[in-house]
N, C-alpha and C positions, 0 to 999 in steps of 0.2 A: 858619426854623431848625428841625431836628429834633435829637433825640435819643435815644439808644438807656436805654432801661428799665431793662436789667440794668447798662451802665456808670454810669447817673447815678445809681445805689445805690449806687458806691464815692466815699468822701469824698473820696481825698488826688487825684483825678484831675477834670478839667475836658475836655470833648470837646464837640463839633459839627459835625453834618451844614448847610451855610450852605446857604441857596439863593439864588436871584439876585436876591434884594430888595435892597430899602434899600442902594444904592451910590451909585459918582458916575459912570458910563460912562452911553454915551448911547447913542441909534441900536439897533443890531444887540448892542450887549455891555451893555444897558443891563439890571442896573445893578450889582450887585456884582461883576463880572467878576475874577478872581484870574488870570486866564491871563497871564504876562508872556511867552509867546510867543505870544500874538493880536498880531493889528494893532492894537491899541486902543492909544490914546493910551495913553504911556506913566505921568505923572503922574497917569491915573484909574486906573488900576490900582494904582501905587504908595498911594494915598489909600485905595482899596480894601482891600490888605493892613493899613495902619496902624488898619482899623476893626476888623480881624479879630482882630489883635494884641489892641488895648483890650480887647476881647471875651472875649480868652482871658485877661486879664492877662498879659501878657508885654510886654518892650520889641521895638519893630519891629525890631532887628537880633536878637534871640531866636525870632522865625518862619522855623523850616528848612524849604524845598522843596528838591522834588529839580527835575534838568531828564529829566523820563521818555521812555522811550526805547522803549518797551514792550519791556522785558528782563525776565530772572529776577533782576537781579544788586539783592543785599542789603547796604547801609551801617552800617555801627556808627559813630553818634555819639558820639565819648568827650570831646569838650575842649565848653564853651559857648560857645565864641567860636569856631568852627567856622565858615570862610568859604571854605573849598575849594568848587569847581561840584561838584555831587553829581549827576555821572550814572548814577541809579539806579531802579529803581521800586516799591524798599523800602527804609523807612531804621527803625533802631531808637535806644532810648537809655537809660540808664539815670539820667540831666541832670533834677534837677527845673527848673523855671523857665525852661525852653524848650517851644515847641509847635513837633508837628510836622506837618506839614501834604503832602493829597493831591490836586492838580485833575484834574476831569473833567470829561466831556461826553457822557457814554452809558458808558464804561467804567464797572468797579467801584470806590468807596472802600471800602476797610476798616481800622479802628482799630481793635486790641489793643492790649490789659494786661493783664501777667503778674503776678497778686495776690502770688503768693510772693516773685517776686526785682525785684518793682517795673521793671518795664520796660515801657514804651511804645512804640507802634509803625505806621504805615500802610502799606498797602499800595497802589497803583494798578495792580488788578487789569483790563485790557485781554485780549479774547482771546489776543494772543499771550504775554503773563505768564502769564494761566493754563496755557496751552497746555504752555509752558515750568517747569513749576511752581515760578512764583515764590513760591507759597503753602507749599509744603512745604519750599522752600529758608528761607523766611522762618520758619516754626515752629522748623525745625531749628535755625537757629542763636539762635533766642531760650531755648531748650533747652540749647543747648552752652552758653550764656554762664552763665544759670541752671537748676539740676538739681531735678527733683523742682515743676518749673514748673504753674501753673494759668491758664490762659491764657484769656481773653473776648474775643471778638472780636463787630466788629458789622458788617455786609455793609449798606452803604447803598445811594441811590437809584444807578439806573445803568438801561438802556432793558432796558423787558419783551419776554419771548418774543414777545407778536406784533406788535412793531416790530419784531423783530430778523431780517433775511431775508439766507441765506445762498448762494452759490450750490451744487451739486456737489462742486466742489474744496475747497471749504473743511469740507462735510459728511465726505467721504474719509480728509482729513488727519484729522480725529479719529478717526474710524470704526479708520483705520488704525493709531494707538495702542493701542486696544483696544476689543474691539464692544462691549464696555458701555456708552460714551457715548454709543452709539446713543439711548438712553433721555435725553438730552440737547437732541434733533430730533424737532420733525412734520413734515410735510410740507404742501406749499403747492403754487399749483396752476404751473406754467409751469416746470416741475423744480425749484422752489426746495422752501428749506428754514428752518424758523423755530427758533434756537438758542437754550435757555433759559441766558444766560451766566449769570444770580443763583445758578437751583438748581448749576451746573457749579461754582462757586466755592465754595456753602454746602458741598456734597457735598465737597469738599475738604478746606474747615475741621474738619468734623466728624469724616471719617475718621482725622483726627491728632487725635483728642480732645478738641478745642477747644471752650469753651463760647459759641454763636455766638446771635447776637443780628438782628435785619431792623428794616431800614427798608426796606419794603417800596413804593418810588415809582417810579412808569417816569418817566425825564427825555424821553422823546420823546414820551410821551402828555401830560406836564405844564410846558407853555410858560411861564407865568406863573409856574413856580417853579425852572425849570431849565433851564440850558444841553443841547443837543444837537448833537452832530457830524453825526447823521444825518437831522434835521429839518432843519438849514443847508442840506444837501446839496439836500433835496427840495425845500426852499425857491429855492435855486440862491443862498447867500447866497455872500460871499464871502469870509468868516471865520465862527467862534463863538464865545463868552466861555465861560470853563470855571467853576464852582463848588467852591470847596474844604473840604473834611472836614480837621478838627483834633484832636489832643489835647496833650495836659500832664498835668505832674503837679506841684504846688502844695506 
């Protein structure tokens, strides 16, 4: 489990980076696996959330996911008994005594809280979210809802620049947004290109003023503690268990 330094200095909030220890999945999602769209047995996953729950203190129908889609589109959590499918890849809330929760497997978690107007929030920041600026659509409206906001956020583990190998097309499409993101790319040998998605994301947070925080882990260099989409791939598995980042508020 990790933790971010500047969120674990606010009292009324509880947060975690899990990684894929101490579960009950076996094989290939072994062992805390939270992905309930893996193949994994269903009932190990189910038992997986109920530990994450305990963890966070909350009751298991109190842990909101989304079903992410790698979209920009942002959820406002208003009622705690909230059981609509949330197709979304940001959700916010202002609910104490729920968590909310973000899986991954190379993409980005990120959890905020806005000290002022008390609002809690994840994001599952995937290159196409970012691309999309799910991150500024997500600030923005944690802003509309509360004004004069002070926002912390923490960028966790997700795969480092030099696992992360792009081909042209996808160097382009950014380039093509604007050539600053150039600064985003090196290059690698056979036309590729290696994409820094962390700094792409922090470089976002930041520019909207945010006070951002790192867990700074690549999930494809570090097996033993993290799921990956693209170490499965290389491995030729054929599925991956995802790892999920939480917060609440107490």
């Amino acid at each position: 489990m990790f933790y971010s330094k500047k969120l674990k200095k606010i009292k009324n909030i509880k947060h975690c980076f899990f990684s894929r220890k101490k579960g009950f999945s076996k094989g290939i999602y072994k062992s805390l696996n939270c992905g309930r769209g893996s193949k994994d047995n269903a009932k190990n996953v189910i038992k997986n959330l109920g530990l994450v729950a305990k963890k966070m203190s909350v009751k298991k129908n109190k842990l909101i996911l989304m079903n992410q889609t790698h979209s920009n589109k942002v959820v406002l959590i208003r009622n705690r008994n909230y059981k609509k499918k949330i197709l979304a890849d940001a959700i916010i809330t202002k609910i104490k005594g729920v968590a909310l929760g973000v899986v991954t497997a190379d993409c980005v978690p990120i959890i905020l809280y806005d000290t002022k107007n008390e609002i809690i929030g994840c994001i599952h920041a995937g290159w196409k979210g970012a691309y999309l600026d799910i991150i500024k659509k997500k600030i923005s409206k944690i802003k509309k809802i509360g004004p004069n906001s002070k926002i912390y956020a923490c960028v966790g583990p997700c795969i480092g620049k030099k696992n992360y190998e792009v081909d042209l097309n996808f160097y382009k499409r950014f380039i093509s947004k604007t050539i600053k993101n150039k600064k985003y790319f090196s290059n690698k040998v056979n036309r590729k290109k290696l994409f820094n998605l962390r700094k792409f994301v922090t470089d976002k947070l930041l520019s909207l003023k945010v006070n951002v925080d790192q867990i700074d882990r690549d999930t494809f260099a570090e097996k033993s503690n993290f799921f990956s989409y693209r170490r499965a791939c290389k491995l030729d598995q054929k599925d991956y268990g995802r790892c999920i980042s939480t917060i609440c508020m107490t």
